[in-house]
Every structure is written in structure tokens, then in C-alpha cells.
N, C-alpha and C positions, 0 to 999 in steps of 0.2 A: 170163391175163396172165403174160407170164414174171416168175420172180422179180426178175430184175434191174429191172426197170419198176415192180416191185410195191415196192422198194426206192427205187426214186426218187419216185415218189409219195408215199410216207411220209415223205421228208425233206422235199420241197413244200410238205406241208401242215405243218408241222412250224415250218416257217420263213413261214408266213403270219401278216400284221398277226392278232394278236389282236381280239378287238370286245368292250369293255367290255357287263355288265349289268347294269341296275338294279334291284337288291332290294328296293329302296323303302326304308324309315325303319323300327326298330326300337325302342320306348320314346324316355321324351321325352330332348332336348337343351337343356342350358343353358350360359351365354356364360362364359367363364371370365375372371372379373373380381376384383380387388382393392381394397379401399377406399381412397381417396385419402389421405396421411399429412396435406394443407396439410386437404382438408374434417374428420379425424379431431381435428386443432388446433384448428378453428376451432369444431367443434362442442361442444369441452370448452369452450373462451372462454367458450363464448355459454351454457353450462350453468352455471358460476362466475361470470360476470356477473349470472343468473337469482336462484343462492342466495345472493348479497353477498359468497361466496369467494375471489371476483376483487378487489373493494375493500378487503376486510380483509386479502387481501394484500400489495396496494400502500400501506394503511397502515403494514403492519406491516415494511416496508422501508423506508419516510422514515422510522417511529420508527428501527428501528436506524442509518441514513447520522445523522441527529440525536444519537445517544447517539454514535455515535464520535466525534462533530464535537467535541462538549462533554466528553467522557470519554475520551481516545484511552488505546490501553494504554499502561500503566505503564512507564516507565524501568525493566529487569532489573537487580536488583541492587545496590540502594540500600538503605540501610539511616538510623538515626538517628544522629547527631553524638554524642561520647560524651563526647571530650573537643577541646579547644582544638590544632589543628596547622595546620600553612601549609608549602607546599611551591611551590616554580617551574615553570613550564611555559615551553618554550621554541618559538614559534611556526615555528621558522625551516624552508624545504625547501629542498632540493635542486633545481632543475631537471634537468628531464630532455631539455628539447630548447629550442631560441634562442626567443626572444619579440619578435615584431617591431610596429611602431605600423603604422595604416594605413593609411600608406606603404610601408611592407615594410623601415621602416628597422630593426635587430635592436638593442635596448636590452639587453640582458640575455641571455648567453652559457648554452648547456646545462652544466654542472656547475656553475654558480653558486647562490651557497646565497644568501636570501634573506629579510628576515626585512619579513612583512606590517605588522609595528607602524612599519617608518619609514617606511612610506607611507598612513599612518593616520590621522586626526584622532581616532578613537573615543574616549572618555574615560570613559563609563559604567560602571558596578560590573555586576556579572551577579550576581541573587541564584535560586540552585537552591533548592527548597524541595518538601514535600510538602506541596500543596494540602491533602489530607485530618486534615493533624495540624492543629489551632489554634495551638499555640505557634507553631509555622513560620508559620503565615500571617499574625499578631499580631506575629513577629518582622520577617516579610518588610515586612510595611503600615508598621511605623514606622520601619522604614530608609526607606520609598519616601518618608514624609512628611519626612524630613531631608536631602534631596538625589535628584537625580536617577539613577536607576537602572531597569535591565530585569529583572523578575520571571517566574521561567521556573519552570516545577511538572516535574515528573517524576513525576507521579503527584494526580488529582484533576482537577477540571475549570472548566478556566479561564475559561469563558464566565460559570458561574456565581458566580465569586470579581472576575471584572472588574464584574459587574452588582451586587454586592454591596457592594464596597470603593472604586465609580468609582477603580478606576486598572486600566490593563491588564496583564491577566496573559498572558505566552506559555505552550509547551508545547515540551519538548524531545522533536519526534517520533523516536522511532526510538532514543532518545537519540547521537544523532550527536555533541552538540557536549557532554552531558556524557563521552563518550569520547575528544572531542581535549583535553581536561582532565584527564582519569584522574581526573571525579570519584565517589565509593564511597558517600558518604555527605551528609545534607542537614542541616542547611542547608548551602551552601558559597556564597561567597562571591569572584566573581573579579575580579580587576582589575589596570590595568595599571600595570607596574614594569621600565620600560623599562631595556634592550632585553625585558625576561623578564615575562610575567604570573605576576601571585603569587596561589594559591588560596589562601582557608582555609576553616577545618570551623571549624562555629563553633556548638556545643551549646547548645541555648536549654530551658526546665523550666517548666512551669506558672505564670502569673503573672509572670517575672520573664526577662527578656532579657538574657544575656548579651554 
């Protein structure tokens, strides 16, 4: 065969379909799998359900949702009454933008200032107090027994002082409203002196109420 033939042939077979072969199977094969994360979940459940882990955890979350209910934190930054002071508080704001009834009729302009007590009936006393101290709470119980007033803690737990002394005690969450007060110190005692609410600090001692 001349070379040039011998040449072409060689690129022919060169460029023909391949034919796979089967070598057969070489040691074992296994399926490559991951454990499920929901059956991983659900098998711890069912393992904490087995040893009572599971119960005594959902007890021990109703006990604490219960203690905060009855003990919520503390008002920051209160201290004891020390001596006799009274200071004004003036409720009044600014608007910031028209207020209308609704009908969309606008009663009340944006910079107009505002003061909440002339449109108010409220007349009750606010008495802040710490739950935890007895004078305060001896002070707060016989103000409640000579007139009508709202008994607000800043610390202590109200549920057990309402079931204690049958009269309701609130709780100043977050202490929101002893801060639109600027109040520092308990007992305090607020009420209304119109246009102006007048606070006082009003120090009470063992046995004897000031």
C-alpha cells in the first residue's frame, strides 16, 4: 500500500464511532444518601417525649410566661422617697399633622398644641409604689381605702398584692408612663391640677404614713 493510502486509513479508523466495554463491577457500591433534618427532629421529639424532657420543658416555659406575668421586670431607676417634693407636669403636644372625625372633617390643625386633660373626665389619683417594700404597700392600701385611686408598682407583683389586699394592683410595664411623669422615686403620687398634673414624692417609715 502506498503511503499516502496507508495515511488515509489511519485517519479512518481514527475517526470511527468508538464501542464502549464493559469491565463489569469492581467492589461493593453504596447509594449516597443524607439523613432527613424534619425525620432528625422528629426522632429527638419522640426521644424527649420517651425520657419526660419534652414535658419538663413545656413546664418549665409556662412556669416562666407565669412569673413574668406576676413579676414583670422592674421599673430602671427608682429609688425610695426620702423627702416630701411636688413638681408639675404638663401633658400638652404639639400636633404634627391635621386630625380629622370620620367624616374627614379636620377639627384640629398640625401645629396646634393640645392639652389631653380638657378633653378628659379622668379624676383618679395614680399611686407608683414598690410592691416589694411594706410601707409602700400599707401606704398605697390606705390611701386606696379613703378614696378612689389606681395602684401602679414599679416593681413586685401585682397579681399577688391584688389577691392579697382584694383591691387591684397594675404594673408600670416598661415604665412608659412613670417616664411621661419624670417619676425617680416611690411612692409618688399623681393627680390632676388643671390645666397641669401635679406629682408628689411622698416618703413613708415603718409603721407610720406620712
Amino acid at each position: 500500500m502506498k503511503p499516502a493510502l496507508r495515511a488515509l486509513a489511519s485517519i479512518m479508523f481514527l475517526a470511527s464511532p468508538a464501542h464502549a466495554v464493559d469491565y463489569g463491577v469492581f467492589g461493593a457500591l453504596f447509594p449516597v444518601e443524607e439523613p432527613s433534618v424534619l425525620d432528625t427532629i422528629l426522632g429527638r421529639l419522640s426521644e424527649m417525649e420517651a425520657n419526660g424532657e419534652l414535658a419538663q420543658m413545656q413546664q418549665d416555659m409556662q412556669d416562666k410566661a407565669r412569673s413574668r406575668v406576676n413579676r414583670p421586670i422592674p421599673v430602671a431607676g427608682m429609688r425610695p422617697a426620702e423627702a416630701y417634693r411636688s413638681y408639675n407636669v404638663d401633658l400638652s403636644i404639639i400636633l404634627d399633622r391635621d386630625l380629622a372625625d370620620h367624616r374627614g372633617v379636620v377639627f384640629a390643625r398640625a401645629g396646634t398644641r393640645v392639652n389631653p386633660l380638657e378633653h378628659s373626665r379622668f379624676n383618679q389619683r395614680l399611686v407608683f409604689i414598690d410592691g416589694d417594700d411594706p410601707d409602700q404597700v400599707a401606704f398605697a392600701v390606705d390611701l386606696a381605702n379613703q378614696e378612689p385611686v389606681k395602684l401602679i408598682l414599679v416593681n413586685g407583683a401585682p397579681l399577688d398584692q391584688t389577691e392579697t389586699h382584694q383591691k387591684l394592683f397594675y404594673f408600670d410595664q416598661g415604665g412608659v408612663i412613670s417616664e411621661r411623669f419624670g417619676l425617680t422615686v416611690v411612692p409618688s403620687v399623681v393627680s390632676r391640677a388643671d390645666p397641669l398634673m401635679l406629682v408628689e414624692e411622698i416618703p413613708v417609715s415603718r409603721g407610720e404614713n406620712q
